[in-house]
C-alpha positions as CSV (number, residue, x, y, z in Angstrom):
1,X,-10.6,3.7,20.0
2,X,-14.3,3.7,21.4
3,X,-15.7,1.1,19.1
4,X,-15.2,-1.8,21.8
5,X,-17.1,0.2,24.6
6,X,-19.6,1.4,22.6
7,X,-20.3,-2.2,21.0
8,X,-20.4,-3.5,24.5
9,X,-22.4,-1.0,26.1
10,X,-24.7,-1.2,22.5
11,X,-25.4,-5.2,23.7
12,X,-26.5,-3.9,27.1
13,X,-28.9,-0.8,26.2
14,X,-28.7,0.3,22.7
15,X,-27.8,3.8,21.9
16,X,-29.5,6.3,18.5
17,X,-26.4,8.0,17.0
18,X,-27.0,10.8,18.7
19,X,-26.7,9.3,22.3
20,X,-23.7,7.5,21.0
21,X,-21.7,10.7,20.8
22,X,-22.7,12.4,23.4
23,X,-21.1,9.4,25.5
24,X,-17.7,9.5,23.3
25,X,-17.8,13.6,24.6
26,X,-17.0,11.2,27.9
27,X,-14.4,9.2,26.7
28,X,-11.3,9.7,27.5
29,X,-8.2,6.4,26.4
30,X,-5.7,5.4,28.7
31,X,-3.0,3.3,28.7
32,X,-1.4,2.0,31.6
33,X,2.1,-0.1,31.8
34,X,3.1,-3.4,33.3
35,X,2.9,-2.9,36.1
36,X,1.3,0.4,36.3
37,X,-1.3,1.4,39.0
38,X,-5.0,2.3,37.8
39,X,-5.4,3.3,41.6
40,X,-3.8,3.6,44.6
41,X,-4.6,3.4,48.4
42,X,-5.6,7.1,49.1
43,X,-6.6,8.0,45.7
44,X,-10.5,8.8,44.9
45,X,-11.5,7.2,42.1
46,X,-13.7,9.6,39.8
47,X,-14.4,7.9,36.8
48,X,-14.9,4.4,35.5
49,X,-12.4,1.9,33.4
50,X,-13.3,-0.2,30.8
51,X,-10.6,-2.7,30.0
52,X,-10.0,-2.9,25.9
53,X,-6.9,-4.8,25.9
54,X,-4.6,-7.1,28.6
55,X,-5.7,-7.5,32.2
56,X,-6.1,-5.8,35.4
57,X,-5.4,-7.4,38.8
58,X,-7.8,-5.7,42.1
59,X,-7.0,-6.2,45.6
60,X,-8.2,-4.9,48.9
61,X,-6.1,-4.1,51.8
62,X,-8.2,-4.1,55.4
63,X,-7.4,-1.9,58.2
64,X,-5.4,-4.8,59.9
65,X,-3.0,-4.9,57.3
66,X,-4.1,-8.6,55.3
């Protein structure tokens, strides 16, 4: 399940094994339906995603309302 993160992170700034899972400790999957919010207005976000699979869409709302 971590093997695509890992490998991408690994191209950035490569990791010894034990760094490697230390990081996975971190890990945790999640899958999200059609549809399905990662975040919403409100929320505080307190972690980072890493897409593996499909597409997210981002948008900002300002305080006017556009």
């Amino acid at each position: 399940m971590y093997d695509l993160f890992l490998q991408n992170f690994n191209e950035k700034a490569p990791l010894s094994a034990p760094d490697t899972e230390v990081i996975k400790t971190y890990l945790t999957p999640k899958k999200l339906r059609k549809k399905q919010y990662l975040l919403q207005e409100g929320d505080v976000c307190k972690y980072i995603a890493f897409v593996t699979k499909g597409a997210l869409r981002s948008y900002t709302v300002e305080e006017n309302g556009t």
